[in-house]
N, C-alpha and C positions, 0 to 999 in steps of 0.2 A: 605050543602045548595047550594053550587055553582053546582054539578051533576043535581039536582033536576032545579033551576031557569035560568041556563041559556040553549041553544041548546047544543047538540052534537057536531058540527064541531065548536061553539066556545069555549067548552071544549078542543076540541083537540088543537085550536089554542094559549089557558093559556099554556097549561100544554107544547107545542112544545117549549115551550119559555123560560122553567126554567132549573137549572143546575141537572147534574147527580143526584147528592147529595139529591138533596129536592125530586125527582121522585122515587128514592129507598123510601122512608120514606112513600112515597103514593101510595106504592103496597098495602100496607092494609087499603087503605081508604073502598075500595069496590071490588067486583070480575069483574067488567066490566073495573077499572083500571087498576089492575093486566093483563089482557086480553088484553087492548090498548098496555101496557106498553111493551109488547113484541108481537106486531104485526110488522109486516115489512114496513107497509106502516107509520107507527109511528115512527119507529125508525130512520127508512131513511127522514123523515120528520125534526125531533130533529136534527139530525146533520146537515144536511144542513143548516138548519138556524144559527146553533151554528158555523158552517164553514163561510158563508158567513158574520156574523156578531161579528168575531174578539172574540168569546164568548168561556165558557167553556175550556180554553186552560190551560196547565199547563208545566212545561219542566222538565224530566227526567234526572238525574242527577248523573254519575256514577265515583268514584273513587277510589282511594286508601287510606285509615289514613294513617299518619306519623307512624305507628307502623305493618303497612305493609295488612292491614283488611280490605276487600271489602267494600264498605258503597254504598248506591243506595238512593237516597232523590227524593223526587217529590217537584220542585222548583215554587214556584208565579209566572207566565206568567210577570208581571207586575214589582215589584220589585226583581226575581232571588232570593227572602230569602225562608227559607228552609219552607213548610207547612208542611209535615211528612215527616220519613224514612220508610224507607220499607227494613226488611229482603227478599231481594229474594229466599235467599237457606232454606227459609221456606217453599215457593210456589212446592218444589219438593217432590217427595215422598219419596226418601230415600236420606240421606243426602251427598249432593254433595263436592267433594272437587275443584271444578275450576270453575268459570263460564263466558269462553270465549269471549262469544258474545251476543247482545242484538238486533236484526232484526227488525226493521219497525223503526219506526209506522205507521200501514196501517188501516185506518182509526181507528183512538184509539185503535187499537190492538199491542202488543210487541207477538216478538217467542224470549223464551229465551233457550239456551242450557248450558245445566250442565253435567260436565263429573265428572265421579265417580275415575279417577286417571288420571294425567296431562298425554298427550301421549298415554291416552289408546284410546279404540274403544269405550268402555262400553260411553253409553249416556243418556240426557231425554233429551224431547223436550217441553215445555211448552209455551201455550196461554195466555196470562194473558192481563186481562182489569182494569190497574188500579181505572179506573172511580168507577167502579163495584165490583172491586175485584176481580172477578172471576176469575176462572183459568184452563186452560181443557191441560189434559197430555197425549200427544199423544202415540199412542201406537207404540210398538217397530216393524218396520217392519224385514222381514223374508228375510233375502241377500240370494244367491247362495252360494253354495261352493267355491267358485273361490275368494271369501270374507272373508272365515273361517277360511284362514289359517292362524292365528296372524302376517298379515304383517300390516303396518299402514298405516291409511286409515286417508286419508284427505277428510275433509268435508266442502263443501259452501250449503250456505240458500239463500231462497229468500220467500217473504213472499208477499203475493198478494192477489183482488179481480179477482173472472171469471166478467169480466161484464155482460156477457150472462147471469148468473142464478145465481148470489149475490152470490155465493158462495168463502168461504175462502180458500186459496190452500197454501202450503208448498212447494216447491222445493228443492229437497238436491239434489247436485252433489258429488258423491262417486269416489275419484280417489285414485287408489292403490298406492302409492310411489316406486319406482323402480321396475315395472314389467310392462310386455307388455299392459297386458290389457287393455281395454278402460273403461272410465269411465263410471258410472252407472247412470243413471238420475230416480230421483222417485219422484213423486206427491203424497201429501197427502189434501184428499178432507175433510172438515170441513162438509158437510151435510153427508156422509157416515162413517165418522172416519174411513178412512184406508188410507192403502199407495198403489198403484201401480209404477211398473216398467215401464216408458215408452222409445219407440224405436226410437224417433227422435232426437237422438242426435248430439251434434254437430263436430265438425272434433275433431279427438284424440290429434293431436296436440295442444290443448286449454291447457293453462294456466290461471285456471280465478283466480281473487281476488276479495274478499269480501270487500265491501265499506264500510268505519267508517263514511259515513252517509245513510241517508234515500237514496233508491233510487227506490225506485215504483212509478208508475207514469199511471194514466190512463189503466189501463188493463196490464203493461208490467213493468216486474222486469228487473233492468241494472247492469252488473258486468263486471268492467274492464277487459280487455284480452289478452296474448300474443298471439303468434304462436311459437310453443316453437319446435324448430329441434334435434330430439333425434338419437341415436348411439346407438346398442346394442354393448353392453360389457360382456361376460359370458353370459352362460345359464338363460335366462329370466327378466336379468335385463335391463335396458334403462337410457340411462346418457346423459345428454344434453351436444350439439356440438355447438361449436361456429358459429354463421352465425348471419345474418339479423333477425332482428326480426320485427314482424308487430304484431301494439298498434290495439288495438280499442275496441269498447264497444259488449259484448254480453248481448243480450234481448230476456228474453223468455217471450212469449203471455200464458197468463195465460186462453185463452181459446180456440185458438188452439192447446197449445201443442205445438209450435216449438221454435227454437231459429233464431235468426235472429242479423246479422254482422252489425255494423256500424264503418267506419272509425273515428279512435280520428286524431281530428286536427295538420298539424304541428304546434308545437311550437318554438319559439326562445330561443335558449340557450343560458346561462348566467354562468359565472364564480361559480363554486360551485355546489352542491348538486339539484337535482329537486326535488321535490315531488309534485304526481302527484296521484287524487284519482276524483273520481264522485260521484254526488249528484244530488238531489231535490231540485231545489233553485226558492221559488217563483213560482212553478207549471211548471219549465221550466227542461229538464234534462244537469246537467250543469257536466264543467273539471274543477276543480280546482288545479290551476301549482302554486309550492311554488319554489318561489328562494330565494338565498341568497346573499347579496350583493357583489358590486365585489371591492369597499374600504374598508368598515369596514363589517368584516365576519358575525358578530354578528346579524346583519341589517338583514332584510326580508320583502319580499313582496309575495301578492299573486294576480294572475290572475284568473279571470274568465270566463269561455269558455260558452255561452250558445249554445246550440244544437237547428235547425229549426224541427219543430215539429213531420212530419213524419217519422217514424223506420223503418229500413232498405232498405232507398235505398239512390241515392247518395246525402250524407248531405250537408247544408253548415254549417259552426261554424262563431261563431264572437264574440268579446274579446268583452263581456261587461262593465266588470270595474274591475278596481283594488283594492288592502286591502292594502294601506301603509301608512307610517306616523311614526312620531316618538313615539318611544317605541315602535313598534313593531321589535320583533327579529325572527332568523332564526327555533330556537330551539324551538318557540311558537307552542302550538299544537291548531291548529283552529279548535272549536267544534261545531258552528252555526252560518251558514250567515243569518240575522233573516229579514222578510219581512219589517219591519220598519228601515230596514238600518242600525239596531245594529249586531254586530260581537260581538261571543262570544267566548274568550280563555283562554287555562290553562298555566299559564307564568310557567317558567321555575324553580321560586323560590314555586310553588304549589299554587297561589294565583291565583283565579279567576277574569276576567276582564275582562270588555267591550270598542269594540273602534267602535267610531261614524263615520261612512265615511265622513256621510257630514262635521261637525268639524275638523274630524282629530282628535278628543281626544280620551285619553285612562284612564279608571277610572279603578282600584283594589280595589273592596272592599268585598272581604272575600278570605280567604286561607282553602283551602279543601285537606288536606293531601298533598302527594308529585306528585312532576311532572312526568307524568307515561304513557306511550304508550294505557294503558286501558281508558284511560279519557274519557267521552262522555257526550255529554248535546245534547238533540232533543227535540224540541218544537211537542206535539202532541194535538190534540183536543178530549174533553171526549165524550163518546155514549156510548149510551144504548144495543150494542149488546150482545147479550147472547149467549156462546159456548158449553152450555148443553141443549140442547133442543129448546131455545127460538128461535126468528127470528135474521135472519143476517143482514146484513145495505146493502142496494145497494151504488153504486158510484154516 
């Protein structure tokens, strides 16, 4: 009845407005649904509203049981209790024994990587849209020789939109471990499903790391950086030399193609340990520096750097605010600085907990296996994008 009595566009304006959940279920109302429902101009519709209006959110929620078994939940946006689990090492085709890393969330999309033995090279690469389920398994791309020879190969992601042509993109950086070579930069494009090698890479001397949070942003994926000064020792291998070393963020433009350098801020050092990683905080690309206190060890605090908005050229930084207060310790693993001012952490004893900036409290109420370097919680927003065929979400 509602197709038939009301107009077109205020059809389209009911149906922009409800959750993933209810729009799956009204594929088979009619074939002009079905047809809306993965049109691009609908889907990019859907989520922006669901984006702008605090909707459709859910947090992903990754850790260890106390008996050592990966577990992956999709958490209540609102109260953090558990809605489902989800086997990920279902979502692969053949059954994985590690799974690394979890990439994005770039606009309700996860890249998940599973490797078929801890250390090896063997990989899959998988799409997956919780909202949807869906899941698209990227095909293996074809290295050179220079790649074949079972030496080990480190591998960074970065998971992006092209803003130019809505398209989905992949980034892996291929670096060999003790040999001259330079590292390999490849693109995988989401409307053609393949991979190409691309030649604009950035200086050999890159040390990047892969961020344990979200960090795309506007057209440009960011990964911390050294400049790392290497020494050959023996016939083809390369050992790092003691010197100076220069921080700062690499961003590759997801629809140029380049990479492009930005200075990380000085910081002030403090008695003990830093840790020091970058994020997505609040639409802004932020540093976050963890100290440890300099009376009791135990104690910890963290800094926030936020970044002025243009990429690559000269920045300024400015220390937005701080994450301290009692009960917070050095050993906490912070897993989401969250837009409404909640911090989210995995305490030491494996119990999850949230501390309120503005109060300064800290509540624990659930314990999720042990306290473990793989822990991750990311707030992402559900869409309707489809990775087999359908249309993709613009930004």
């Amino acid at each position: 009845m509602l197709r038939h009595d009301l107009p077109q566009d205020v059809v389209v304006e009911i149906l922009s407005r409800l959750p993933v959940k209810s729009l799956m279920r009204f594929n088979c109302v009619h074939k002009s649904w079905y047809a809306l429902m993965r049109s691009h101009h609908f889907i990019t519709k859907h989520h922006k509203f669901a984006t702008s209006n605090n909707l459709g959110r859910g947090v992903l929620f990754k850790y260890r049981s106390s008996k050592g078994h990966l577990c992956v939940s999709l958490l209540s946006n609102d109260t953090l209790e558990v809605s489902r689990d989800v086997d990920l090492l279902s979502l692969f085709p053949d059954k994985i024994d590690y799974l690394p890393c979890i990439y994005g969330p770039c606009n309700g999309i996860f890249l998940l990587q599973g490797l078929y033995k801890m250390g090896d090279n063997a990989e899959d690469l998988v799409l997956w849209n919780p909202a949807t389920r869906e899941t698209k398994v990227l095909p293996e791309i074809k290295r050179g020789c220079r790649y074949n020879s079972g030496k080990h190969l480190d591998c960074k992601f970065g998971l992006g939109i092209d803003p130019n042509t809505n398209d989905y993109k992949v980034v892996r950086i291929v670096d060999c471990h003790g040999c001259r070579q330079q590292p390999q930069f490849e693109v995988y494009n989401l409307s053609t499903d393949s991979w190409r090698v691309i030649d604009r890479s950035p200086s050999k001397l890159y040390n990047i790391h892969s961020s344990r949070f979200p960090s795309y942003l506007n057209g440009f994926h960011h990964w911390k950086a050294a400049e790392v000064y290497m020494k050959a020792r023996g016939k083809g291998w390369m050992f790092p030399e003691h010197g100076p070393t220069r921080m700062f963020i690499v961003s590759f433009d997801m629809s140029n193609e380049v990479f492009l350098e930005t200075p990380l801020p000085t910081v002030p050092c403090a008695l003990g340990s830093l840790k020091k990683d970058i994020a997505v905080i609040n639409d802004s690309v932020s540093l976050i520096v963890g100290y440890r206190g300099t009376r009791n060890l135990r104690n910890g605090w963290f800094d926030i750097w936020v970044m002025s908005s243009e990429i690559g050229v000269e920045r300024t930084w400015t220390k937005k605010f701080k994450v301290e207060g009692s009960g917070l310790e050095f050993a906490d693993r912070l897993l989401e600085i969250r837009e409404d001012g909640l911090v989210i952490l995995h305490k030491i004893d494996g119990s999850m907990a949230v501390y309120d900036r503005k109060t300064q409290e800290l509540r624990k109420f659930a314990k999720y296996g042990n306290h473990c370097y793989e822990c991750l919680a990311v707030t992402y927003t559900e869409t309707l994008a489809f990775m087999n065929g359908g249309g993709n979400i613009s930004e």
